[in-house]
N, C-alpha and C positions, 0 to 999 in steps of 0.2 A: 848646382847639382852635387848631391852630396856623392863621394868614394865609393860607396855600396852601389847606387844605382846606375855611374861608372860601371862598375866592372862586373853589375848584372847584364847590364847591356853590352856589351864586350863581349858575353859571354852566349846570350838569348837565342845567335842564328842557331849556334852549336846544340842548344838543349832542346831547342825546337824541333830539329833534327832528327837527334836523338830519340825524342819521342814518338817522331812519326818513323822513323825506322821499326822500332815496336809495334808500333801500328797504327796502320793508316786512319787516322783522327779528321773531324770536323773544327773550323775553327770555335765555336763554345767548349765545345768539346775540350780540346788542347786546353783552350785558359782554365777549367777545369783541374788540369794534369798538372798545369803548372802550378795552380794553386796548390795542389796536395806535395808538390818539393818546394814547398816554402815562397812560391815568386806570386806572394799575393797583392803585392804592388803594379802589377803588369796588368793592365787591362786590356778590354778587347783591342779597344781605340791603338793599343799598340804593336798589338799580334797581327791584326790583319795588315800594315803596310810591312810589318818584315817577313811576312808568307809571300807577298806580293812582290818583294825585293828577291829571297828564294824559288820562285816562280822563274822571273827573268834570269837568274843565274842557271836556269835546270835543274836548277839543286831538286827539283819537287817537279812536282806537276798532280793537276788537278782532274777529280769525275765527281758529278753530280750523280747522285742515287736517288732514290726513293726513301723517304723515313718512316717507320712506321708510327710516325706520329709530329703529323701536320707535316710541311710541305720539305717538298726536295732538299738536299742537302750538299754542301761541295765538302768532298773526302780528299783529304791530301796525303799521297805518296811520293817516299822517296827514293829519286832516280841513283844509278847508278854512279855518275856525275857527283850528288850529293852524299854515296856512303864514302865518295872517295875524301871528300870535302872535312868530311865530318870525322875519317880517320885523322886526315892531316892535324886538323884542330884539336882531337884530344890526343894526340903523339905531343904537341906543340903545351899543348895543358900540363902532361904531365912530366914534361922538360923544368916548367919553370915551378909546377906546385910545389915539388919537394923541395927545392931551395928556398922558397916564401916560406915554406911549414915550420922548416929551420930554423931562419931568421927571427920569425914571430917569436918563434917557442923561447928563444935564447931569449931574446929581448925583453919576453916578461919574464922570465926564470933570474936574470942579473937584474932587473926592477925591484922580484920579489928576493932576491936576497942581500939587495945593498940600500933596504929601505933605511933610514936613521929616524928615530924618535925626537920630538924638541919637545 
């Protein structure tokens, strides 16, 4: 499993979250949302068992509606439970971003300036 889809999934309960806190989304839907910030890797096959993982924690909870187009639909909202969840995790995000951002940036900044030609 290559580092990037580490620490997308590391990351997916939080932005899952995040989206349905904006608003209450259908799962096509979501994979959708995520596609358009970039998490065109994530398929369905893998959203619905961590909606399902969010479910059991209360992070969320579920209602079927009516669609206007072809059948019923399950909308998922986030519970109180989960806007707490979801502060924790980006308070905790952005503890450690800025030190990672740092890091990177130095690390190619002295790459790119102590390259030597042969």
């Amino acid at each position: 499993m290559s580092i990037r889809t580490q620490m997308r999934k590391g990351l997916l309960d939080a932005c899952i979250l995040s989206i349905i806190q904006s608003q209450p989304v259908y799962g096509y839907e979501l994979s959708k949302k995520l596609n358009d910030f970039q998490f065109a890797e994530v398929s369905e096959g893998t959203i619905y068992p961590i909606l399902l993982r969010l479910l059991n924690k209360e992070f969320i909870y579920s209602e079927v509606k009516p669609s206007e187009q072809g059948p019923k639909r399950k909308y998922y909202f986030i519970t109180e439970k989960g806007k707490e969840e979801l502060e924790i995790v980006t308070g905790e995000w952005n503890k450690i971003k800025g030190p990672i951002d740092e890091l990177l940036t130095r690390s190619v900044d002295y790459d790119a300036n102590n390259k030597t030609t042969d």
